[in-house]
N, C-alpha and C positions, 0 to 999 in steps of 0.2 A: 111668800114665795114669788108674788109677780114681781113685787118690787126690785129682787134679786137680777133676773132675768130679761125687766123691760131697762133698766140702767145702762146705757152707753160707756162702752168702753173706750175712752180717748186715747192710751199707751201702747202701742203694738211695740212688740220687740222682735227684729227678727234675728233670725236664728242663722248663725251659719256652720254647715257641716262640714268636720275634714275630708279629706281625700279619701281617704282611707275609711271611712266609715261608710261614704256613697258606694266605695268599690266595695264591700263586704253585700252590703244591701241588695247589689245589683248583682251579685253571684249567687245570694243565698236564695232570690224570687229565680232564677234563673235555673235553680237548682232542685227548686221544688215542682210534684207531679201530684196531679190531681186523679185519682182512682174511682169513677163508679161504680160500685158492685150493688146493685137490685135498690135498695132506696137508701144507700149510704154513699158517703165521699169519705174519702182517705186521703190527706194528705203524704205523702211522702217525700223524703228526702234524700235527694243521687246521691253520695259522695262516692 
C-alpha cells in the first residue's frame, strides 16, 4: 500500500468547465440552507 501512495505523480490534466456548468454550481450552493435543529443539520433546498 505505501508503495501506492508514496509514488509521484508527474501527469496533471487540468480540467476545464463550461459556462454552463459553473453557473448551475454557483446557483445550486446559492440555493441551498443549512437548518439546525437540537444536534442535527438539514440540508435544504429553495427552489
Amino acid at each position: 500500500m505505501e508503495n501506492i501512495y508514496s509514488e509521484e505523480q508527474r501527469t496533471v490534466k487540468t480540467v476545464k468547465a463550461r459556462r454552463e456548468t459553473i453557473d448551475f454550481l454557483l446557483s445550486y450552493s446559492k440555493s441551498i440552507k443549512v437548518v439546525d435543529y437540537k444536534k442535527h443539520k438539514f440540508e435544504v433546498t429553495l427552489n
